[in-house]
N, C-alpha and C positions, 0 to 999 in steps of 0.2 A: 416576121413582118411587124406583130406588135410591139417587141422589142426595139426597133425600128427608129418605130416612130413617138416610144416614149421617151429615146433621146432627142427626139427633135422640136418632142414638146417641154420635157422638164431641163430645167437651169441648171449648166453644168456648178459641179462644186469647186473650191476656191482651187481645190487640191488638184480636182481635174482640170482648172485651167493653167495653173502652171507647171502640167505636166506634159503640156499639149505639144509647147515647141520643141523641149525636148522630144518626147515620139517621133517629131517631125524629123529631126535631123537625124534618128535612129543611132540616141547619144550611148544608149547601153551596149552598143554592136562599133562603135566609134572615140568617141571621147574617153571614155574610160578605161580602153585597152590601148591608147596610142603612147607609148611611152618611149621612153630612151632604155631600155632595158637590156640584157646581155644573161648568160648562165651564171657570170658572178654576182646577179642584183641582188640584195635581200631585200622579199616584199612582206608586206605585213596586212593581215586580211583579217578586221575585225568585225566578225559577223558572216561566219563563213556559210549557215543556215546550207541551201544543198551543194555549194561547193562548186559552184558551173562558174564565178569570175575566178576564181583559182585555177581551175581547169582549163580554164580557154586562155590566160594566162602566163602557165606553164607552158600550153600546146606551143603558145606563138615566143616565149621566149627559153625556156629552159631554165629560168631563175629559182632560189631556195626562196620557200615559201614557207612562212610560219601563219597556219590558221588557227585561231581561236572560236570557239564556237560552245558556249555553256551549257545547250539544251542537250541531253544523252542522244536523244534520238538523232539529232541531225550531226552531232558529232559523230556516232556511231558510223551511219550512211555517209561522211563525209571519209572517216580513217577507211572505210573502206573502197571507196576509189582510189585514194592513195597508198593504198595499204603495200605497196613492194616500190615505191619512190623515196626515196630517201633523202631526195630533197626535200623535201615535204614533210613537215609535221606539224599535225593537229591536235589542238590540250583541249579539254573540256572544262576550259572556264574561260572569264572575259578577263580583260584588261579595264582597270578602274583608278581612281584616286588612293584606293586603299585596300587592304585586306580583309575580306567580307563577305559573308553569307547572304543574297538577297533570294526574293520571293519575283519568279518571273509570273507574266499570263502567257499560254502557248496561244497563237493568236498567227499560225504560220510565217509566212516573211517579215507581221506587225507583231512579234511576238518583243514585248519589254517587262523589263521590272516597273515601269511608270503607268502601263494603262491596268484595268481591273477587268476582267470577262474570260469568260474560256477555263479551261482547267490552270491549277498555279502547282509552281512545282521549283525545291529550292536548289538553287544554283550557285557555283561559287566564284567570286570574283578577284583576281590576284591586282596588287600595289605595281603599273606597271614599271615604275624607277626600280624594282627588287626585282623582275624580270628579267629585264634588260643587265641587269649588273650580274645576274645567276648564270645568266648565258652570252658574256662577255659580247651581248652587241654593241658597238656603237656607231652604228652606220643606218643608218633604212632609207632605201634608194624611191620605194614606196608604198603608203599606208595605206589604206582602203577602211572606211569606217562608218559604215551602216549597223548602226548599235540601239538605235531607237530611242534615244535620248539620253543617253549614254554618252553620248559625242560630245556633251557639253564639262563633265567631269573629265574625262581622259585627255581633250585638248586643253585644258584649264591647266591641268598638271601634267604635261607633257611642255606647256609654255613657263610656267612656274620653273619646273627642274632645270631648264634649258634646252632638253634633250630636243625638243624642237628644228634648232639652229643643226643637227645631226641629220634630219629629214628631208630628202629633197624634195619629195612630191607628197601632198596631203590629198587624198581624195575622199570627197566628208559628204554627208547630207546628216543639215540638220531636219531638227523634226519640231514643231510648233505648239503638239500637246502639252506640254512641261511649261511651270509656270515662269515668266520673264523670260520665254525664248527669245525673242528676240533681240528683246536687251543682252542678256548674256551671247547672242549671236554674233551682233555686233562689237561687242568688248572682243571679244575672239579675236573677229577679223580684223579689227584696230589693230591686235598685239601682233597676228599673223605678218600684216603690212611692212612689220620691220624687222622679217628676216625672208618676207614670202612675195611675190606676187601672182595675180590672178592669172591663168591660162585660159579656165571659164567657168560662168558663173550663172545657173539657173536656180535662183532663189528656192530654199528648202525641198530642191530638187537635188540637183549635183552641182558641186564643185572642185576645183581645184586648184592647189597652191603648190608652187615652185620657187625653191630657194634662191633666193638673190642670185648668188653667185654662180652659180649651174650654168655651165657650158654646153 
C-alpha cells in the first residue's frame, strides 16, 4: 500500500517516462521479436546478459545466433543453456571499435565499462571488422545491441567500415549517461538514414532500422 502511493506522490523520472509507452504496447514481448527470420537468418546479439531474447528468438525462428557477452558470469549461464545447440554460439567478449582490454561495473542488466559503482572486473573487447573477416560473415539479417553505451562506438564503426549496408535490421538502444549522446545519437541516425529506415522508434528506449532495400 505505501509503495503505492509513493508512486503516486513522487514525479516519475525522465527514464521512467519514456519507458511507459513502450510497457504500454508490451514492446519487449512484440517489436523486438517480430521479424522476417527463417533457420538460415544470422542474428547477432550484443549483450546477451541472461540470454532470454536469444532464447525466445531461436524458439520462434530456428536462426544461427552469435551471442556476445564479456561478463564470465553471465556468459557462463548463457553457454549453458546453449550448451548442445550448435546453432548458437556464445564468446565472452564484446564487439568494439578496437582491440581492447576495459574495466566494466557489474551493475546487473546496467552493467558498462561507462558507469562507476558496484564490483569492476576486466573484460575483453574484440575489433568487430576482424571478427567478422575471421568467421567469413558477411551477411546479418539481424543485430540486437544493448551494450550500455557501447552502441555508440560499434555503430560508428560498423558505418565507417560499411559493413552496415550488410545489415538488414538494427535493433539498438541508446543510452544517455555518456558524454554528447545525443549529439553522437543523432549523427548515427543521419548516417543510418542512407542506407536504413525507421520501423520504430521510442527515443533511448528501442529502436529499429531496416535496410533500404529489404523486401
Amino acid at each position: 500500500m505505501l509503495s503505492k502511493l509513493l508512486k503516486k506522490i513522487m514525479p516519475l523520472s525522465k527514464q521512467e517516462k519514456r519507458v511507459m509507452p513502450w510497457w504500454k504496447i508490451n514492446g519487449d514481448e512484440t517489436l523486438r521479436k517480430e521479424y522476417d527470420l527463417d533457420e538460415d537468418s544470422v542474428v547477432f546479439d550484443m549483450g546477451g546478459y541472461e540470454g532470454k531474447w536469444s532464447r525466445d528468438i531461436f524458439a520462434k525462428y530456428a536462426c544461427r545466433i552469435y551471442i556476445f557477452e564479456p561478463v564470465p558470469e553471465y556468459f557462463s549461464n548463457i553457454r549453458s543453456i546453449f550448451l548442445n545447440n550448435r546453432k548458437v554460439e556464445v564468446f565472452n567478449y564484446g564487439l568494439d571499435k578496437d582491440n581492447k582490454n576495459e574495466q566494466i561495473s557489474l551493475l546487473g542488466d546496467s552493467s558498462s565499462i561507462f558507469k562507476r559503482g558496484g564490483k569492476q572486473i576486466n573484460i575483453k573487447l574484440v575489433k568487430a571488422a576482424d571478427f567478422l573477416a575471421e568467421k567469413m560473415i558477411n551477411k546479418i539479417d539481424l543485430i540486437k545491441i544493448n551494450i550500455e553505451g557501447g552502441e555508440y562506438d560499434l555503430l560508428e564503426h560498423l558505418i565507417g567500415s560499411g559493413f552496415i549496408r550488410n545489415i538488414n535490421d538494427i535493433q539498438v538502444q541508446f543510452h544517455d549517461f555518456i558524454p554528447q549522446a545525443e549529439e553522437r545519437m543523432h549523427n548515427i541516425q543521419s548516417k543510418l538514414k542512407e542506407t536504413h529506415y525507421l520501423t520504430y522508434q521510442y527515443p533511448f528506449v528501442w529502436e529499429n532500422w531496416r535496410i533500404k532495400d529489404k523486401t
